[in-house]
N, CA and C atoms as an extended XYZ file, in Angstrom:
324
Properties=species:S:1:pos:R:3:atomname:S:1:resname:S:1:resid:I:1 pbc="F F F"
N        26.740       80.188      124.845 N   UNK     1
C        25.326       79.975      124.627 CA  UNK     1
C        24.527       80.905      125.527 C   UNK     1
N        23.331       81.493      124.916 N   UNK     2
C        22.352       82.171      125.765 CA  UNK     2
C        21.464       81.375      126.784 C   UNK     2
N        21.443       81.948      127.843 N   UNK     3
C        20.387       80.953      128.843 CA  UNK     3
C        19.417       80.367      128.741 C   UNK     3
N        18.819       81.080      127.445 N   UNK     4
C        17.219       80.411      127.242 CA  UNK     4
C        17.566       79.027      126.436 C   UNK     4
N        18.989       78.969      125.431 N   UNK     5
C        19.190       77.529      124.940 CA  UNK     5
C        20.865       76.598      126.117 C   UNK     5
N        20.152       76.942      127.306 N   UNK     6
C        21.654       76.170      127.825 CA  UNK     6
C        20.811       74.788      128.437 C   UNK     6
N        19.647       74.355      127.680 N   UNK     7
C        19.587       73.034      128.623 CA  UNK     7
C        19.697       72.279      127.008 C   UNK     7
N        20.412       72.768      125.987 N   UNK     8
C        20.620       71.932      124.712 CA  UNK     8
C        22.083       71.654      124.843 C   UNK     8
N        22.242       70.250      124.802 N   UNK     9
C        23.431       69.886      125.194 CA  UNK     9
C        24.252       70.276      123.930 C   UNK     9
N        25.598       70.139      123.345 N   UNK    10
C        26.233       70.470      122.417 CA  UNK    10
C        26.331       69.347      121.504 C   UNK    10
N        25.975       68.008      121.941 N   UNK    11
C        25.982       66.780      121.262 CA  UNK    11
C        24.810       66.654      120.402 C   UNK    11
N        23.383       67.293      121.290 N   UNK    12
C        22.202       67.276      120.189 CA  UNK    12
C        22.162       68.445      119.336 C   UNK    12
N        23.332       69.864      119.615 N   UNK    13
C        23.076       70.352      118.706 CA  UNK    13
C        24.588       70.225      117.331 C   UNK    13
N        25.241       69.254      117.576 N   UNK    14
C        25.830       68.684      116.605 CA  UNK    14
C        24.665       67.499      115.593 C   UNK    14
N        23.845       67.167      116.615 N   UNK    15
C        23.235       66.115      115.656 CA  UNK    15
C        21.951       67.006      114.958 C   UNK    15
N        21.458       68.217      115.301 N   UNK    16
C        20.740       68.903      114.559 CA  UNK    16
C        21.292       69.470      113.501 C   UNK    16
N        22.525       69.887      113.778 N   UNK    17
C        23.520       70.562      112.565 CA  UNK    17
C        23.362       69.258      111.417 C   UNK    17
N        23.935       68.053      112.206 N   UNK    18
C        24.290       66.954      111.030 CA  UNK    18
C        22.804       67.052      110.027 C   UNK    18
N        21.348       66.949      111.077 N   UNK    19
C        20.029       66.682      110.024 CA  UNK    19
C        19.908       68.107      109.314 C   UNK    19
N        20.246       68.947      109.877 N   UNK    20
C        20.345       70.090      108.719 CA  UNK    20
C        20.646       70.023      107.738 C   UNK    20
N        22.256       69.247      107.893 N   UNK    21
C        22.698       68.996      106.042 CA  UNK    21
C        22.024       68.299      105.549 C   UNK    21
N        21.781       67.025      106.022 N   UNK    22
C        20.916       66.234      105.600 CA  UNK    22
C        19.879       66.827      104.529 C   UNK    22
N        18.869       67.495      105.974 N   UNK    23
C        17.911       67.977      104.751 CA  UNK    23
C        17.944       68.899      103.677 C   UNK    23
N        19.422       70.030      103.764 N   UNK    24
C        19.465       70.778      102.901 CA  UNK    24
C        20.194       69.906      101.522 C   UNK    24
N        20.496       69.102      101.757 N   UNK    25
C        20.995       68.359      100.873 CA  UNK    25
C        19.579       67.605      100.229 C   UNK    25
N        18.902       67.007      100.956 N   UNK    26
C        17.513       66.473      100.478 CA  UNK    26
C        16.801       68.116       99.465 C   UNK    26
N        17.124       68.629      100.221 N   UNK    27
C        16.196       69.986       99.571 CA  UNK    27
C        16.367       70.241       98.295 C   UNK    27
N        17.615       70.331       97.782 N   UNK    28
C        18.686       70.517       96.844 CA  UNK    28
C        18.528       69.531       95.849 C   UNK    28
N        18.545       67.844       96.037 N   UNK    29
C        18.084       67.047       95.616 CA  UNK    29
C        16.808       67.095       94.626 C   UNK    29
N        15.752       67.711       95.441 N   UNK    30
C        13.733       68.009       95.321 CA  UNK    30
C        13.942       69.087       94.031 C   UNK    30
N        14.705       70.182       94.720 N   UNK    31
C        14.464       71.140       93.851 CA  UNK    31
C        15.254       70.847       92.816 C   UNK    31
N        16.113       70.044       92.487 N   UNK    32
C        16.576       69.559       91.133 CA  UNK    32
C        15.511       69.084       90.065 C   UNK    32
N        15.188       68.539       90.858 N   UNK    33
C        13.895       67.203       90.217 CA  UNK    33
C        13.306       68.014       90.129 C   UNK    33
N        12.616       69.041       90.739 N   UNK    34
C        11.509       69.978       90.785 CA  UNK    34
C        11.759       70.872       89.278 C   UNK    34
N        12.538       71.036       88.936 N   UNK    35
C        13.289       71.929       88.084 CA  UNK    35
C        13.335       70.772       86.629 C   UNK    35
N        13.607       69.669       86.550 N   UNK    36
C        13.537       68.661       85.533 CA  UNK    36
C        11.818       68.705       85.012 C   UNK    36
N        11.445       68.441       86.440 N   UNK    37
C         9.717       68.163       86.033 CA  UNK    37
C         9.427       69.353       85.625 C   UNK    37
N         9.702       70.587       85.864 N   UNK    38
C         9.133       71.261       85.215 CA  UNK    38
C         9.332       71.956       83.956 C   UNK    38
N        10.793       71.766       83.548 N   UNK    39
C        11.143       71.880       82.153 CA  UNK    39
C        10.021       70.284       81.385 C   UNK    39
N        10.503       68.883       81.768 N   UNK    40
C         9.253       68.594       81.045 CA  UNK    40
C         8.011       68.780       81.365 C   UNK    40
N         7.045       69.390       82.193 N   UNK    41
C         6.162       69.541       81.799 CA  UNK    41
C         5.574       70.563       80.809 C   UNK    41
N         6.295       71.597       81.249 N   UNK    42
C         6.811       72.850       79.768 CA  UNK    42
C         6.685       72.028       78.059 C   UNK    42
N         7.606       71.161       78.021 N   UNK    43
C         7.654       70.233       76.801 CA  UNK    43
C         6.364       69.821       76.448 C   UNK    43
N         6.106       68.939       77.756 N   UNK    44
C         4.435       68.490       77.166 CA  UNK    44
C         3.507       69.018       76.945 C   UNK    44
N         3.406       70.185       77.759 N   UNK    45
C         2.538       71.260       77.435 CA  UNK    45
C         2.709       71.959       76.035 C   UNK    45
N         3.884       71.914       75.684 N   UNK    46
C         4.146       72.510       74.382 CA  UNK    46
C         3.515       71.126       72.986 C   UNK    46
N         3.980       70.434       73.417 N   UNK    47
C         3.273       69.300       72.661 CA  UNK    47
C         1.941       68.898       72.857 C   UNK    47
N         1.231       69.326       73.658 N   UNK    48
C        -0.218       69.385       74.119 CA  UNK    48
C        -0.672       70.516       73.120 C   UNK    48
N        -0.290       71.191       72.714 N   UNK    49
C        -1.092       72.581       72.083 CA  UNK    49
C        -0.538       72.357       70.687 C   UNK    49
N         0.290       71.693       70.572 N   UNK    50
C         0.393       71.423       69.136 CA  UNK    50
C        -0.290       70.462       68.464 C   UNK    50
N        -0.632       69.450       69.659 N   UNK    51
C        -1.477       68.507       69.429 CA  UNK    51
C        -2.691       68.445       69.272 C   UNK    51
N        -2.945       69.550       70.028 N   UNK    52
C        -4.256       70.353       70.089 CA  UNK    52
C        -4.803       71.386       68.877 C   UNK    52
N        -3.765       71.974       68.430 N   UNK    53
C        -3.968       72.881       66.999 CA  UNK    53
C        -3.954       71.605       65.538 C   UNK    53
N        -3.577       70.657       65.861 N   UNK    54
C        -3.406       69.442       64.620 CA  UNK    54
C        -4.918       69.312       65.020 C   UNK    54
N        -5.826       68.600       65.716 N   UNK    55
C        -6.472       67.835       66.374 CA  UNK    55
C        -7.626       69.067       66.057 C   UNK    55
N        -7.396       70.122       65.791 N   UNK    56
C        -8.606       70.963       65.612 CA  UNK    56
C        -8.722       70.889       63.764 C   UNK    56
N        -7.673       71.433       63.450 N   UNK    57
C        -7.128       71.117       61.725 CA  UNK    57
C        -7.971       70.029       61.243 C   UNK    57
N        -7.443       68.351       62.204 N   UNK    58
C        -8.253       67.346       61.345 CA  UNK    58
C        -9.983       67.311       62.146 C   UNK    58
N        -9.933       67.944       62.578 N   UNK    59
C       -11.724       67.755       62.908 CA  UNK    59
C       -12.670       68.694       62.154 C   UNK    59
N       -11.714       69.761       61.501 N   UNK    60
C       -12.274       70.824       60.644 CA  UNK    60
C       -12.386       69.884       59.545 C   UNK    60
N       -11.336       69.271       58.798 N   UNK    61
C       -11.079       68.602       57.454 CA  UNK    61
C       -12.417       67.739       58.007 C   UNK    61
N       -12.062       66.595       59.130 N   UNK    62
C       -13.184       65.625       59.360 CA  UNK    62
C       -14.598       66.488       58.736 C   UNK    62
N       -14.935       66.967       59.344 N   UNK    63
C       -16.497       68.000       59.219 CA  UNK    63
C       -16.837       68.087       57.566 C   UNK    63
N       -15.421       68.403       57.258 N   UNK    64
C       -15.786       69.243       55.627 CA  UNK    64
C       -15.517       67.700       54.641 C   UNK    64
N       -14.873       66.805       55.336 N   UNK    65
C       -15.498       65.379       54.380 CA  UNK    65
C       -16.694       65.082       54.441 C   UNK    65
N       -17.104       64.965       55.595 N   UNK    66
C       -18.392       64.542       56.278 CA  UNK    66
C       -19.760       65.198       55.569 C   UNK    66
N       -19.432       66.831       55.141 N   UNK    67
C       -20.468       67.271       54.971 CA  UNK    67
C       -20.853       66.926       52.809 C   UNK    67
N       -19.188       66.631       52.372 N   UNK    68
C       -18.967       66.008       51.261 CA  UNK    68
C       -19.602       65.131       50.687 C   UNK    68
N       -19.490       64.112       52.028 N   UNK    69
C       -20.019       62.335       52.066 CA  UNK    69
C       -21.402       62.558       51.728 C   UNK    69
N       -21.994       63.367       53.001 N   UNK    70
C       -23.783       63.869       52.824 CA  UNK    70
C       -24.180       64.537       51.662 C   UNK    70
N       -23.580       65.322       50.545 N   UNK    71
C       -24.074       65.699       49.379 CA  UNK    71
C       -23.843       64.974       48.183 C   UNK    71
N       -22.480       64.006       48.215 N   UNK    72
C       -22.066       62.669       47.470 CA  UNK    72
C       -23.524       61.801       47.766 C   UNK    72
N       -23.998       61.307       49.011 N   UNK    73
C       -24.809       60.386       49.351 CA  UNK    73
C       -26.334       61.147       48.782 C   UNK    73
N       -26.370       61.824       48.361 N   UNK    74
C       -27.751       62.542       48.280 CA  UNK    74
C       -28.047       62.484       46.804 C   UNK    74
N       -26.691       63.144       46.307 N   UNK    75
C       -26.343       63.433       44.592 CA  UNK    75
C       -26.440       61.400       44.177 C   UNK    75
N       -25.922       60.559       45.090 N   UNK    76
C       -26.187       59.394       44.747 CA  UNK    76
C       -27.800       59.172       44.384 C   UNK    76
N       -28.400       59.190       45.290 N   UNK    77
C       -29.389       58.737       45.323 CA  UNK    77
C       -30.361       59.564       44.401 C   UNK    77
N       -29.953       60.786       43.986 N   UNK    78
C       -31.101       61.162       42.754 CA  UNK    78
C       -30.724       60.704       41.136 C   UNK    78
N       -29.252       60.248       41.426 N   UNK    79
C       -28.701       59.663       40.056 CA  UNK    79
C       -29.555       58.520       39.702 C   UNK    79
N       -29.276       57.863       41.267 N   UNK    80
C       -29.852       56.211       41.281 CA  UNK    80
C       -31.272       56.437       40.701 C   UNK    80
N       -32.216       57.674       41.350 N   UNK    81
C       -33.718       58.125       40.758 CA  UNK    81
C       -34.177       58.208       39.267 C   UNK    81
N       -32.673       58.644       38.681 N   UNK    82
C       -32.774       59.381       37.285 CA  UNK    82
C       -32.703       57.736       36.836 C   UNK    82
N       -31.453       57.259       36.994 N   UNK    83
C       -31.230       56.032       36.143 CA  UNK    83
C       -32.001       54.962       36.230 C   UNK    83
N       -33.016       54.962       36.972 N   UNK    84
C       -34.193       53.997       37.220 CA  UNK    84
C       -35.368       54.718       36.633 C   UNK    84
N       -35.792       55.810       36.083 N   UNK    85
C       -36.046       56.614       34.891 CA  UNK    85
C       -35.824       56.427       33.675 C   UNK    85
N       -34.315       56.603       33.626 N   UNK    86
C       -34.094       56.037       32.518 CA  UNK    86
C       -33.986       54.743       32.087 C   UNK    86
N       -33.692       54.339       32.424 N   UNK    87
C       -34.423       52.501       32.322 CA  UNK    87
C       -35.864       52.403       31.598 C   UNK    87
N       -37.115       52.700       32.777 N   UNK    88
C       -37.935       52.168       32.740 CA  UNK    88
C       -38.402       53.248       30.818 C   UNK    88
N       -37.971       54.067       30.757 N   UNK    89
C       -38.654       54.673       29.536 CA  UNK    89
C       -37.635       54.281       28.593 C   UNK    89
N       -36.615       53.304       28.555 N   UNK    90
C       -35.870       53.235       27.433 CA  UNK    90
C       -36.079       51.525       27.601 C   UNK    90
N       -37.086       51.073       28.498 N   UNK    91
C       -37.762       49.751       28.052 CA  UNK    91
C       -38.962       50.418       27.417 C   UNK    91
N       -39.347       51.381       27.690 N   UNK    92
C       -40.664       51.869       26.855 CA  UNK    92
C       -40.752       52.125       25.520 C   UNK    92
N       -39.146       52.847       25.076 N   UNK    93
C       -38.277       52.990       23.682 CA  UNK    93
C       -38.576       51.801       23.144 C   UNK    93
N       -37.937       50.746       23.754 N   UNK    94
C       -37.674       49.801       23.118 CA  UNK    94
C       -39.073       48.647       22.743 C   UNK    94
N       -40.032       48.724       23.866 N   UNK    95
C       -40.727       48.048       23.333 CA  UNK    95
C       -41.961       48.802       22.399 C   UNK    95
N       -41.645       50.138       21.874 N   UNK    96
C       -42.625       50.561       20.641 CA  UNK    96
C       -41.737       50.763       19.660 C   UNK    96
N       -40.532       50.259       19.608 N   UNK    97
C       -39.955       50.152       18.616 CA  UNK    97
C       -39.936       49.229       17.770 C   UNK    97
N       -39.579       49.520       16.396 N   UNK    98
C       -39.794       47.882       15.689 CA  UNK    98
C       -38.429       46.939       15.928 C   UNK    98
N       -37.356       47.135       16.524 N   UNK    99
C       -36.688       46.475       16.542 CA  UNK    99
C       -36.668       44.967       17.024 C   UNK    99
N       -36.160       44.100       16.023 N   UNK   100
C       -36.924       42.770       15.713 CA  UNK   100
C       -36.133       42.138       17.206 C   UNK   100
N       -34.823       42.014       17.855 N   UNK   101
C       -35.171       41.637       19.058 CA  UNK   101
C       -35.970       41.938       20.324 C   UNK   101
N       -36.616       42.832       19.813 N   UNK   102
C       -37.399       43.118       20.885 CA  UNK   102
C       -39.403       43.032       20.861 C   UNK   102
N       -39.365       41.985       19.837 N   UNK   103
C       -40.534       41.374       19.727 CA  UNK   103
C       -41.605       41.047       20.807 C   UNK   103
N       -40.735       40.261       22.042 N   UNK   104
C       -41.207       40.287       22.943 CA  UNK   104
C       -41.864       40.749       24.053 C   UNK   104
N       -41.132       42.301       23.544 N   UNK   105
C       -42.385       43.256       24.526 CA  UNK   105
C       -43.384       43.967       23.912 C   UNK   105
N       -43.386       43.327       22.568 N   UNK   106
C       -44.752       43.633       21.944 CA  UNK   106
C       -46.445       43.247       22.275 C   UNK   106
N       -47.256       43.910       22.156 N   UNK   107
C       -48.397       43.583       23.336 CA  UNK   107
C       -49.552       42.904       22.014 C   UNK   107
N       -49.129       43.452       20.853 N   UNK   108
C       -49.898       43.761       19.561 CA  UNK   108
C       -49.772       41.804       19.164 C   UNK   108
C-alpha cells in the first residue's frame, strides 16, 4: 500500500470491495429495468401516435358528420316550411273545390 492510503485498514477495504459488488450488482439490476422501461416506453409511444393518427381520422370524420347534421338540420327545416305551404294551399284547393266532403269549408 502507498502511504497516503496506509491508515485504511485491510478489513475496511475488504468491506468496501464487498459494497462494491453490491452496488455493481445493484447497478446491473437498474440498468436492466432501465432497459425494459425503455423498450416499453418505445411501445407506448408507438401506440401513442397511432392512437393519435386514429384520433385525428375520427375527429376529421366527426367534423364532416357534424357539418352533414347542420345542412340535414337546415334542409329539414325548409322542407318542414314547404310542407306547411303545402298544406295550407291544398286546404285552399280543397275548400274552392266542389268536392262534396268538403262542404264544410265552404263560406258561400
Amino acid at each position: 500500500m502507498s502511504p497516503r492510503y496506509s491508515f485504511i485498514s485491510p478489513r475496511y477495504s475488504f468491506i468496501y470491495l464487498r459494497y462494491s459488488f453490491i452496488y455493481l450488482r445493484y447497478s446491473f439490476i437498474y440498468l436492466r429495468y432501465s432497459f425494459i422501461y425503455l423498450r416499453y416506453s418505445f411501445i407506448y409511444l408507438r401506440y401513442s401516435f397511432i392512437y393519435l393518427r386514429y384520433s385525428f381520422i375520427y375527429l376529421r370524420y366527426s367534423f364532416i358528420y357534424l357539418r352533414y347534421s347542420f345542412i340535414y338540420f337546415r334542409y329539414s327545416f325548409i322542407y318542414l316550411r314547404y310542407s306547411f305551404i303545402y298544406l295550407r294551399y291544398s286546404f285552399i284547393y280543397l275548400r274552392y273545390s266542389n268536392y262534396p266532403l268538403c262542404k264544410h269549408f265552404d263560406s258561400r
